[in-house]
C-alpha positions in Angstrom: 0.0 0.0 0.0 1.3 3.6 -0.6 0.3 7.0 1.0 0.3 10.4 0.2 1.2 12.7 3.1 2.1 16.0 3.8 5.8 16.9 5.4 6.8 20.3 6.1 4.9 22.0 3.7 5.6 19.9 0.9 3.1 16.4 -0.6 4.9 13.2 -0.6 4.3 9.9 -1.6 6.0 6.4 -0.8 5.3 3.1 0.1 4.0 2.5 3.6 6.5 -0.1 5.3 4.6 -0.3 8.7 1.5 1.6 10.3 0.5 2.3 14.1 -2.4 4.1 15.2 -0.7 7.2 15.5 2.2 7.1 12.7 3.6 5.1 9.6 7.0 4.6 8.4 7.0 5.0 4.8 9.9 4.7 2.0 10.2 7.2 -0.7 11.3 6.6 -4.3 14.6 7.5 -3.0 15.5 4.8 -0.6 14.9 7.6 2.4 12.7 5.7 5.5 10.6 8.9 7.1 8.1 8.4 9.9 4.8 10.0 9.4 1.8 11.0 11.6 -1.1 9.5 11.2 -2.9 13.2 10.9 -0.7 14.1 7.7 -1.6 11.4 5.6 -4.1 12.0 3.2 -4.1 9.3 0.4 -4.3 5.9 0.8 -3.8 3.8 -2.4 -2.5 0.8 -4.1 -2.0 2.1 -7.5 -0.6 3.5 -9.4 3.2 4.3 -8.4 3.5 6.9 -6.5 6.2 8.6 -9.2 3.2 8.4 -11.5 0.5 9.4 -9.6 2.6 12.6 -8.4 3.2 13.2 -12.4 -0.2 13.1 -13.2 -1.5 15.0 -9.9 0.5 17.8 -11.3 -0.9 17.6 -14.6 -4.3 17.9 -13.1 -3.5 20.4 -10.9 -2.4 22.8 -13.7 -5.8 22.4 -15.6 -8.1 23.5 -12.6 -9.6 26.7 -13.4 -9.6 28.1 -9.6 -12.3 30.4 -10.3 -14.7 27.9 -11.6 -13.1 25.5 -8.3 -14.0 28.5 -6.2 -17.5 28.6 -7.5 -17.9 25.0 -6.9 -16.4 25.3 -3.0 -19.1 25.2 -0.1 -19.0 28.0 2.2 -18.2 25.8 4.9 -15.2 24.1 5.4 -14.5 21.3 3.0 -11.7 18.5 2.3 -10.3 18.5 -1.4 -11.7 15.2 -2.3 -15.2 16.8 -1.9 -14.4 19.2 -4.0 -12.7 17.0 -6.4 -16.1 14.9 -7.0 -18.1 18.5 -7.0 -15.7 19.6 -9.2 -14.8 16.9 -11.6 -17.7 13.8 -11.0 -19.0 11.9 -8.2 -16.4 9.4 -9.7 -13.3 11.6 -8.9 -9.8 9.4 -9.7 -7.2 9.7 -7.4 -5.2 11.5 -9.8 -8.1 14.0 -9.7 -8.3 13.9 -5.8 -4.4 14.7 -5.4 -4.4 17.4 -8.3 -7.3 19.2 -6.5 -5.1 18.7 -3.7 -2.0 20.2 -5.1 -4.0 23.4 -6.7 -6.2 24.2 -3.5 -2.4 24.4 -2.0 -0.8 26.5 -4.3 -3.6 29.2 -4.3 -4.2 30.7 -0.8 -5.9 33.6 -2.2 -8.3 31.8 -3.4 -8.4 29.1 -0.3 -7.3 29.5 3.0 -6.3 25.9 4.7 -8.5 25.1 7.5 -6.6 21.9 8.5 -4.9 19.0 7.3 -6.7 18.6 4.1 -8.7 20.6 4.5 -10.1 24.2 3.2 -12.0 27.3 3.1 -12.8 29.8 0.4 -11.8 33.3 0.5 -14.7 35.9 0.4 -15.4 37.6 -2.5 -13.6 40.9 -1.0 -10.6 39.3 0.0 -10.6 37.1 -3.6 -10.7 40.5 -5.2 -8.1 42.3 -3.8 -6.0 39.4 -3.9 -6.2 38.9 -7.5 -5.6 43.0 -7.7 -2.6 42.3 -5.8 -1.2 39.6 -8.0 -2.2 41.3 -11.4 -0.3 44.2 -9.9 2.7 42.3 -9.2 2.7 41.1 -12.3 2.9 44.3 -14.2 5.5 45.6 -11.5 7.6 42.1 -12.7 7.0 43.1 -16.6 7.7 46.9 -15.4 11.3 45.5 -14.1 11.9 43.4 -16.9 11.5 46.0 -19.3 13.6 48.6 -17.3 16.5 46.2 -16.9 16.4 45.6 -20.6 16.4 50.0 -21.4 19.7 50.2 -18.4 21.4 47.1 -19.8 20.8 48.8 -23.2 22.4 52.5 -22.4 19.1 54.3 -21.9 18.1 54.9 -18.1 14.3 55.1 -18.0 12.7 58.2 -16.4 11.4 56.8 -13.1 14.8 55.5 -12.3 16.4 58.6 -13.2 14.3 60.3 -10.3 14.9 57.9 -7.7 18.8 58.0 -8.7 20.0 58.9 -5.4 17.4 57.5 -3.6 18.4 54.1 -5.6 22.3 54.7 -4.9 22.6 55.8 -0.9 19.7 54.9 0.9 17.2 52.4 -1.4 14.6 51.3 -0.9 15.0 47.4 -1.3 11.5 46.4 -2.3 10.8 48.9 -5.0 11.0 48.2 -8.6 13.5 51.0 -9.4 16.2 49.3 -7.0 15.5 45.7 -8.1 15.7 47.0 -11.8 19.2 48.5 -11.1 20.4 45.5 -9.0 19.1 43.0 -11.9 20.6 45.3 -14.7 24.1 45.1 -12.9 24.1 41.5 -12.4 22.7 41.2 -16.2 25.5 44.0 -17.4 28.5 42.5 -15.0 28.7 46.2 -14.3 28.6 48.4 -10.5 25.5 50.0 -9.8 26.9 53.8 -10.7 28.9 52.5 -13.5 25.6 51.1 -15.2 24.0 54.5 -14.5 26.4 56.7 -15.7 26.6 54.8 -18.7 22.6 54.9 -19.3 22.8 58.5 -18.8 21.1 58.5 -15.0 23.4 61.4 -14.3 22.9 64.2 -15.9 25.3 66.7 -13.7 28.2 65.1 -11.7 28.0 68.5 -9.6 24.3 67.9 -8.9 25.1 64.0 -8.2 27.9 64.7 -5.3 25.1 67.8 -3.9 21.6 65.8 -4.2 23.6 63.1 -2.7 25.1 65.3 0.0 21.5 66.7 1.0 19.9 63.6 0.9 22.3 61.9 3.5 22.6 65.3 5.8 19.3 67.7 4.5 16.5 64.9 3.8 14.1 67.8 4.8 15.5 70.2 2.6 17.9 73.4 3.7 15.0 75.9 4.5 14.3 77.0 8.2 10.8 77.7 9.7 9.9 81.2 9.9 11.2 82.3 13.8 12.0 85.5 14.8 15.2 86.2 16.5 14.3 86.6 20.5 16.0 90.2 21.9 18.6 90.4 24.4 16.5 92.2 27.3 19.8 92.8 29.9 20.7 95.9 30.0 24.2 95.7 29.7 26.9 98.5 29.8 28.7 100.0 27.0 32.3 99.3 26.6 34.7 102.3 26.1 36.4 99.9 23.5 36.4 100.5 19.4 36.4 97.5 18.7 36.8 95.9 14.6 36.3 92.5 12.6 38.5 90.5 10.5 36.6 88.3 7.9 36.4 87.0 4.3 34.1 89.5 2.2 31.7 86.3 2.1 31.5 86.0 6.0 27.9 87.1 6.7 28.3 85.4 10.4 30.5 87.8 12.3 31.0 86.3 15.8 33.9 88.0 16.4 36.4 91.5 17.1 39.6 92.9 18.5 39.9 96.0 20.7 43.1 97.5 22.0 43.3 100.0 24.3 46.1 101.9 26.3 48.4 101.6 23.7 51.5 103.9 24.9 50.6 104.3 28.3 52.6 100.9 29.2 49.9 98.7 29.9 47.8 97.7 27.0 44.1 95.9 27.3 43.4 93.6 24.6 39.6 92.9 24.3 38.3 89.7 22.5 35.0 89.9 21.2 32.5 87.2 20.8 28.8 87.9 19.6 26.3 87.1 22.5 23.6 84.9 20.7 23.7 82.9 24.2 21.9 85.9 26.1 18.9 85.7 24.5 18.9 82.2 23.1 18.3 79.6 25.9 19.1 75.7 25.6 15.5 73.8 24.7 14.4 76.6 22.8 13.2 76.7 18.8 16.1 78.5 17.6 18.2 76.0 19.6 16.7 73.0 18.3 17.4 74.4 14.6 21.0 74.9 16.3 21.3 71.6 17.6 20.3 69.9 14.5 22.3 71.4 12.1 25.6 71.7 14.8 27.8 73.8 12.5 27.9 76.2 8.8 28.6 73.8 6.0 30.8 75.7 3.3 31.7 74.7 0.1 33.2 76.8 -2.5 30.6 79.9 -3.9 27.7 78.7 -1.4 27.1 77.8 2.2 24.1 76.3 4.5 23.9 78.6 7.9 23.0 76.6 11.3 21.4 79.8 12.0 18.2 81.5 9.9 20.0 84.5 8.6 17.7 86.6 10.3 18.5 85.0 13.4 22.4 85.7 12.8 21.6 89.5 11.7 20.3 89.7 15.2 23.3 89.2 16.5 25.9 89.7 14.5 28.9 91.9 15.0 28.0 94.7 12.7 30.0 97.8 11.9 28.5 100.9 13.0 26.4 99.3 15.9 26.6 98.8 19.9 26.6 95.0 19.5 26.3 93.0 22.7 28.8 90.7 23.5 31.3 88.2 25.6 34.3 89.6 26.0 37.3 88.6 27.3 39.8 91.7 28.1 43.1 90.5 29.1 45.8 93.2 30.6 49.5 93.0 29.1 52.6 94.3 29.4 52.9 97.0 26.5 56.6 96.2 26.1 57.3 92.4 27.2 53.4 90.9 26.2 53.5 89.3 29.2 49.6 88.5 30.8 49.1 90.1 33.9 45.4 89.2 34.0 42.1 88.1 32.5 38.3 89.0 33.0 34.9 88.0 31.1 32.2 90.7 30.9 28.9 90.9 29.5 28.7 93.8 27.8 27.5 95.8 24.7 30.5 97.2 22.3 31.5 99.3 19.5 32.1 98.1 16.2 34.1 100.5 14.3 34.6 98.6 11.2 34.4 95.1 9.3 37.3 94.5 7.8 37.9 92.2 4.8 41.3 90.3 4.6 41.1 89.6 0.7 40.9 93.4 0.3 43.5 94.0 2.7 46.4 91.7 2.8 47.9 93.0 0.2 48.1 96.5 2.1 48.4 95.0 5.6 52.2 93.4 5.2 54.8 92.4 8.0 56.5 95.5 6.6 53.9 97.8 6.9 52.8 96.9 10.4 56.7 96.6 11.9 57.6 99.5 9.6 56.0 103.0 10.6 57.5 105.0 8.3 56.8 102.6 5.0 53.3 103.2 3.4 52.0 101.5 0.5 50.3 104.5 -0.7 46.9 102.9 -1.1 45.7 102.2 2.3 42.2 102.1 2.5 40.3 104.8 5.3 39.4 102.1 7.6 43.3 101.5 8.2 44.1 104.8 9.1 42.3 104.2 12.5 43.5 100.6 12.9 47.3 100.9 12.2 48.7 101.2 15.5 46.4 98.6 16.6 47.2 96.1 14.0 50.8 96.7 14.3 50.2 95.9 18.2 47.8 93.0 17.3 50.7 91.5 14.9 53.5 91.9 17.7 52.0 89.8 20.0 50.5 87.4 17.6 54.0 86.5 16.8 54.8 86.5 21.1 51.9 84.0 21.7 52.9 81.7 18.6 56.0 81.4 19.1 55.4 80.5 23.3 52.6 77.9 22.0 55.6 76.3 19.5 57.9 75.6 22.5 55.2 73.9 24.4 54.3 72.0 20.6 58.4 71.5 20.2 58.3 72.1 16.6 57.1 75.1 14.3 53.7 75.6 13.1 54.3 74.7 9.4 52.7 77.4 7.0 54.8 76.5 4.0 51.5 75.5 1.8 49.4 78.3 1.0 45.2 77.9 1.3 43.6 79.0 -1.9 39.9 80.6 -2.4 37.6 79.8 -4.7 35.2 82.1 -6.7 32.7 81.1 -8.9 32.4 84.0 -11.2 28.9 85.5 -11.2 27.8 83.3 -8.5 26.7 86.0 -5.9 26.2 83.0 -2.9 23.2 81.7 -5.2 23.3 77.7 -5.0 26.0 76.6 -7.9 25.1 74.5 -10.8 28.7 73.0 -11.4 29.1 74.8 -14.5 30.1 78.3 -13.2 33.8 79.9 -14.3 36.1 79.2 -11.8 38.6 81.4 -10.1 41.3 80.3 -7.7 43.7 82.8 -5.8 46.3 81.9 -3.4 46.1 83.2 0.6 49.2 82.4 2.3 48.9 80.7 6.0 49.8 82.8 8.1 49.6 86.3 6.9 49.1 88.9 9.5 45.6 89.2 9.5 45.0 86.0 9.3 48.0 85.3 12.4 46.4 88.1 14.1 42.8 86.5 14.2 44.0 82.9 15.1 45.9 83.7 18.0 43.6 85.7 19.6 40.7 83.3 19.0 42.9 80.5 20.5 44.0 82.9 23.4 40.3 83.2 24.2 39.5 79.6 23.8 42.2 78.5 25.9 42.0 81.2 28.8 38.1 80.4 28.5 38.4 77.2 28.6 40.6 76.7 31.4 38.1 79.1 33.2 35.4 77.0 33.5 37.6 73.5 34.4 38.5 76.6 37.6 35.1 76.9 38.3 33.5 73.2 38.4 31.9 74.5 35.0 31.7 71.4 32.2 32.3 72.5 29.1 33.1 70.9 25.1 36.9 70.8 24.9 39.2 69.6 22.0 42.2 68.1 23.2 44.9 66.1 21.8 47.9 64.0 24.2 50.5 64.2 21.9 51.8 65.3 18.4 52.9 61.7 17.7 51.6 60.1 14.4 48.2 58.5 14.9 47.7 60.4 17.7 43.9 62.4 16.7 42.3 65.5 18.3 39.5 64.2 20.6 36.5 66.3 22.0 35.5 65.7 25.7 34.4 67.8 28.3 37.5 67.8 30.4 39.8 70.6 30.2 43.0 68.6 28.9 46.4 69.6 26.6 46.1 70.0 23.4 49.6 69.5 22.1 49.2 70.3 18.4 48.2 73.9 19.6 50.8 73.9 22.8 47.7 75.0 25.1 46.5 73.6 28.2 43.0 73.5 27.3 41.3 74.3 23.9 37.1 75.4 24.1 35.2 76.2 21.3 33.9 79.6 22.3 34.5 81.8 19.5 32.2 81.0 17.0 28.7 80.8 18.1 27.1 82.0 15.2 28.6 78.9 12.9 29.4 76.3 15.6 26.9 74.7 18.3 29.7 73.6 20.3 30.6 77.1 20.7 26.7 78.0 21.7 27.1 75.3 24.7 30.0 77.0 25.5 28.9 80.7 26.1 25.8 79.8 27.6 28.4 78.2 30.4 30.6 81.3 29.8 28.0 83.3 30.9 27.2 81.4 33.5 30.3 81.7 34.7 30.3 85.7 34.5 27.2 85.8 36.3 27.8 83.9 39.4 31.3 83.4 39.8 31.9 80.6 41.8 28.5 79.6 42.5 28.6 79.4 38.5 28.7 75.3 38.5 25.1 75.6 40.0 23.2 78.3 37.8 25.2 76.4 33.9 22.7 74.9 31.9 24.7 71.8 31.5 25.8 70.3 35.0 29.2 67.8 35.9 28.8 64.4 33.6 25.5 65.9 31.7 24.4 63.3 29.0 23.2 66.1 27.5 27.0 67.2 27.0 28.2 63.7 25.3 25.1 63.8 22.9 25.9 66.8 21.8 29.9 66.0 21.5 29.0 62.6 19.9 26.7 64.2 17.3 29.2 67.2 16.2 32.1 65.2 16.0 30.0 62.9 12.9 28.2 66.4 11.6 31.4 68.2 11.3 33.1 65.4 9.5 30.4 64.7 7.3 30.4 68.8 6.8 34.2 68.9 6.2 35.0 65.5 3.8 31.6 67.1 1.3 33.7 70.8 1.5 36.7 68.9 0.6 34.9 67.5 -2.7 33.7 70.4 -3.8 37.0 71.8 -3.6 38.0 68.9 -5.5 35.4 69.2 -8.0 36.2 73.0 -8.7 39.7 72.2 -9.1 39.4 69.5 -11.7 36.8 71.8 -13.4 39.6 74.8 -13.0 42.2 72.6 -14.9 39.5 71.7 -17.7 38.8 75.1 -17.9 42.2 76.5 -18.1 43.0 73.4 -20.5 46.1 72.7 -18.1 47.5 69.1 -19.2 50.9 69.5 -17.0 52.0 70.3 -13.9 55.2 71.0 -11.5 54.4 68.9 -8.4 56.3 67.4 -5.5 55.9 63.6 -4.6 55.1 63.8 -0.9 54.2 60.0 -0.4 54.2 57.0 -2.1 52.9 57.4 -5.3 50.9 60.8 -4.2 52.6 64.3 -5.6 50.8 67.8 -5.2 50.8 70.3 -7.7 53.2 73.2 -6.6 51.0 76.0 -7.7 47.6 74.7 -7.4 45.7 72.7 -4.4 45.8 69.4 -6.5 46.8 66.2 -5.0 47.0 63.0 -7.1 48.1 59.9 -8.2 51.5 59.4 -10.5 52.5 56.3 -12.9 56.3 56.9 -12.9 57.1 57.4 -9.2 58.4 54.5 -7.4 61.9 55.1 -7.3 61.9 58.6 -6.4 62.2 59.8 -3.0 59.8 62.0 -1.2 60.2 65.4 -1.8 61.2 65.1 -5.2 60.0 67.8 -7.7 59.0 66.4 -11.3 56.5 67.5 -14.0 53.5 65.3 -14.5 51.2 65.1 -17.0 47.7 65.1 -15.9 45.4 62.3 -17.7 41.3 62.1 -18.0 39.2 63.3 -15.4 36.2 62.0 -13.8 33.9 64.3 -12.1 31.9 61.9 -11.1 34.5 60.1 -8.6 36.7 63.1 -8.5 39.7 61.5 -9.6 42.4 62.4 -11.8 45.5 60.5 -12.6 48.8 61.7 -13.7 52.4 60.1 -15.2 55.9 61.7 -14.3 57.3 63.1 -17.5 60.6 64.5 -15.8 62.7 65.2 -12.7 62.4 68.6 -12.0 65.3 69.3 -9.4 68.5 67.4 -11.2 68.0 64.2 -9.6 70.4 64.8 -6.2 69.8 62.5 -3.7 67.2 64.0 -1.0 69.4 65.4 1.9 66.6 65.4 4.3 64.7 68.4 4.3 62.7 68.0 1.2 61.8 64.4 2.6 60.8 66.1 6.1 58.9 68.8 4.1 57.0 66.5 2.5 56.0 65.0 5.4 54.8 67.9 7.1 52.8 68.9 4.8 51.5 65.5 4.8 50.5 65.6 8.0 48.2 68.3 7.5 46.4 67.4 4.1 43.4 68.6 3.7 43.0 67.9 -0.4 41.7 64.9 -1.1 44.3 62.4 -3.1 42.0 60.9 -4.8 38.1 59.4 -6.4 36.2 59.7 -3.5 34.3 56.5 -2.1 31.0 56.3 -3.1 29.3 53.7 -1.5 26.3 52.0 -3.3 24.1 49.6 -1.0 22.6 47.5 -3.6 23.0 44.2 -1.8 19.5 42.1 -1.6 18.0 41.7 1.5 35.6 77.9 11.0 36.4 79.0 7.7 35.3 81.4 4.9 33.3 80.1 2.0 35.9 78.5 -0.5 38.6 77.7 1.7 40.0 74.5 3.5 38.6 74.3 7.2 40.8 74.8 9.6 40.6 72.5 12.2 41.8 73.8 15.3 43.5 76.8 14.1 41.0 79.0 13.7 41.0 81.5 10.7 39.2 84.3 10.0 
């Protein structure tokens, strides 16, 4: 005798070798023994084979019209073989019973099992939409088919083309669009964004590395809600200072200015500046929450996204011409040896006398002309006229407080490599379009403005910053144990070293206007100017505050995120600058491996040619195609530029400064394609922890 039986979800059929009340042991055509319940066996017969009647049930199975079977179906609960006899004669054959069997099996939406054997039919509702859903997938299948054929065939069809980025970086997995692209690159043996830039998908490699950039950082778009900017209600005194800016013409955030006063009397005081958005913007608040979110300015080259509404910075801003309030930090020196005598923070409103531009002005503002009294450039602008003696002071001890930060570092600062800006001709700060006329100028680091700014900002930081570790007061801190290689600059809220600057502790404070770190900071600052030593009590953020960590842990990803997208557009605008220009060589110095940079342009990239040269030599490359879409640019050594000598050493070591501070991207960028199954001024390189203008 032979039975039919179900086992895990699948019909079998063998020949029954023994047989209990409760199970059977049965062999299959294979040879394989199984032992079966008594409750899954459904057939009992003694012909045909079981091979053959299997076959045949099959066969029958595939000729059942289910809606005519569904028809036929009681509305109670039935057994196949019932509805084999309704369905085919009173006289069903097995064949008939099993195929009925097989098809009420293989189409739930038309019956729902109700037991071994057993059924029930869908209602007409449920049938319907059931059958919708399957027509539907049906089309979505032909949809696919006919979408992987177009991508496989060069031609990207529409709806694919508007979910490209979508599809690329964060898909998706169960819509057609995706599957298409994922069956199209098996099909094609290509990568995902190979397949697509072949079919056309992208249209504008500037618009692929921005859509992509908003989709990953701005899902919601870059707009703000309309909020007005609350007003600082203190009253607050007015500083005798006159105090004056130092930005880029494109800085629209001004958060902060210089003062001098006493000059000549022996004892100068030098005030530091910081717009007060933290005295009328408290921590939970709307305006914070847009703060929070965003956690810094992104820049890129001709266009930046704010962390602020504009109208909220306008409020507070450190506009010429105005009584601005601010946090200032006035620290007493001695005129003719620099040395600190003392410190104090006040809240108070000051002066702002002028906003001056460093790309209009460091041309005029020299070393010569501010150690010089008697030289004049004759074409100082009016502003200068006030500012000279000021500047002159402002550049003396700028070079006093780098060089006492370079003993505690133990090496020099390097400013061999110059920064360059970037200006896209015509652009005005409107969002670019990638195919803008680009201009590139050089600003050397450390010019005097730009020396004069960073050391005072990291003077405030650092006295700031080891003012609240005095008073119990938590704040952000960037610190960093050592210069050693490998060794990164970590944010915490202890007040610890931070050996790449030679400081003892390193704040954020300066910047509240662009950075949220610096926000957290003030309102502590303030805190701390209020109430003194009671300050620990009255600070917004308390000792060990997981509010603190949060904040640190989501900056730290939003400024990198932020700072590797700036450094691609400055790669894109550079490539674009050498297609422009129709550059095809380049001096360059090989600064490691088989990486050289481009002497007179911020270009860094990959060489054929290189391997026996030693770092630091200078050779002439010839640039080959370029790819905007992976940013990358390769190039071949042509000749030796500096006679071939063997490197003495200080090449080598210059190369490896510079490496240590690279900010250019060496080459493509990683674009990473899921599509497994299941402070600076616009147009500059960020600056990390030396802040610039």
């Amino acid at each position: 005798m032979y039975l039919l039986f179900e086992e895990t979800g699948k019909f079998l059929a063998g020949r029954a070798l023994s047989e209990t009340d409760a199970s059977a042991q049965v062999e299959l055509d294979s040879g394989k023994r199984v032992k079966v319940k008594a409750t899954n066996i459904l057939l009992r017969f003694d012909k045909p084979e079981p091979a053959q009647l299997m076959a045949a049930a099959h066969t029958v199975a595939s000729g059942i019209e289910l809606d005519m079977a569904w028809e036929f179906a009681p509305e109670d609960d039935f057994g196949f073989a019932e509805l084999a006899r309704d369905y085919f004669s009173e006289q069903a054959s097995l064949s008939e019973q099993a195929g009925m069997l097989l098809a009420l099996f293989e189409a739930p939406h038309y019956f729902r099992r109700a037991g071994k054997g057993r059924f029930r039919k869908a209602s007409q509702d449920i049938l319907a939409q059931a059958l919708a859903a399957i027509e539907k997938k049906k089309q979505i299948a032909l949809q696919i088919e006919a979408w992987v054929k177009d991508l496989s065939a060069g031609t990207c069809p529409q709806p694919i083309r508007d979910q490209l980025y979508k599809i690329l970086f964060k898909p998706d997995k169960n819509a057609p669009e995706y599957k298409a692209v994922v069956e199209a690159s098996r099909a094609t043996h290509l990568g995902p964004l190979e397949l697509l830039i072949k079919a056309g998908a992208i249209d504008s490699p500037y618009q692929f590395h921005w859509r992509r950039f908003l989709l990953e950082n701005f899902p919601k778009g870059t707009g703000f809600p309309k909020l007005d900017a609350p007003q600082i209600t203190e009253d607050l005194p007015l500083s005798s200072a006159q105090a004056f800016s130092i930005d880029d013409s494109a800085t629209t955030e001004i958060d902060d200015a210089l003062s001098v006063q006493g000059l000549g009397t022996g004892t100068v005081l030098l005030g530091i500046h910081i717009a007060a958005p933290g005295l009328a913007i408290s921590p939970g608040s709307a305006i914070d929450q847009l703060g929070r979110a965003r956690l810094s300015t992104m820049y890129m080259p001709g266009y930046k996204i704010t962390m602020l509404p504009d109208e909220v910075v306008q409020a507070y801003t450190l506009m010429e011409g105005q009584a601005c309030p601010a946090v200032s930090l006035y620290v007493t020196l001695d005129e003719a040896t620099l040395a600190i005598k003392s410190s104090e923070t006040r809240l108070e409103r000051v002066h702002i006398g002028a906003n001056l531009r460093h790309d209009q002005l460091d041309a005029v503002v020299t070393t010569e002309w501010l150690q010089n009294p008697g030289f004049d450039h004759g074409i100082d602008p009016p502003p200068l006229a006030h500012q000279r003696d000021s500047l002159a002071f402002l550049y003396r001890l700028a070079l006093d407080l780098k060089a006492k930060r370079e003993v505690v570092r133990g090496k020099p600062e390097n400013f061999s490599r110059p920064d360059y800006n970037y200006r896209l001709v015509g652009n005005d700060g409107a969002e670019p379009q990638g195919d803008e006329q680009v201009e590139i100028s050089v600003r050397q680091r450390g010019a005097p403005l730009d020396l004069i700014v960073s050391e005072a900002m990291i003077l405030a930081n650092s006295s700031w910053g080891s003012w609240l570790a005095e008073l119990g007061v938590p704040g952000i801190y960037r610190s960093q144990a050592s210069m050693a290689p490998g060794v990164k600059v970590r944010m915490g809220t202890k007040a610890l070293p931070h050996a790449g600057l030679g400081v003892k502790s390193y704040a954020w404070s300066s910047s509240p206007l662009r950075r949220y770190t610096d926000l957290v900071n003030q309102w502590q600052i303030i805190a701390c100017a209020r109430h003194g030593k009671t300050a620990a009590l009255a600070a917004p953020f308390k000792p060990k505050d997981v509010d603190l960590f949060a904040i640190i842990s989501s900056f730290d990803a939003t400024y990198a995120a932020y700072h590797g997208f700036q450094n691609a557009m400055e790669r894109f605008w550079i490539l674009k600058y050498v297609q422009q220009q129709g550059i095809t060589e380049v001096e360059a110095t090989l600064f490691k491996d088989n990486l050289v940079r481009a002497d007179h342009l911020p270009l860094v990239l990959p060489v054929a040619g290189a391997q026996s040269l030693p770092r630091g030599a200078r050779v002439l490359v010839r640039l080959g195609d370029i790819d905007e879409v992976s940013l990358d640019i390769h190039g071949t050594v042509t000749q030796r530029l500096d006679g071939g000598e063997d490197d003495k050493g200080g090449a080598a070591q210059q190369a490896l400064d510079d490496e240590s501070d690279d900010d250019t991207l060496a080459g493509p960028i990683a674009i990473a394609v899921d599509l497994s199954e299941g402070d600076a001024a616009p147009g500059t390189t960020a600056p990390g922890d030396n802040p610039a203008p």
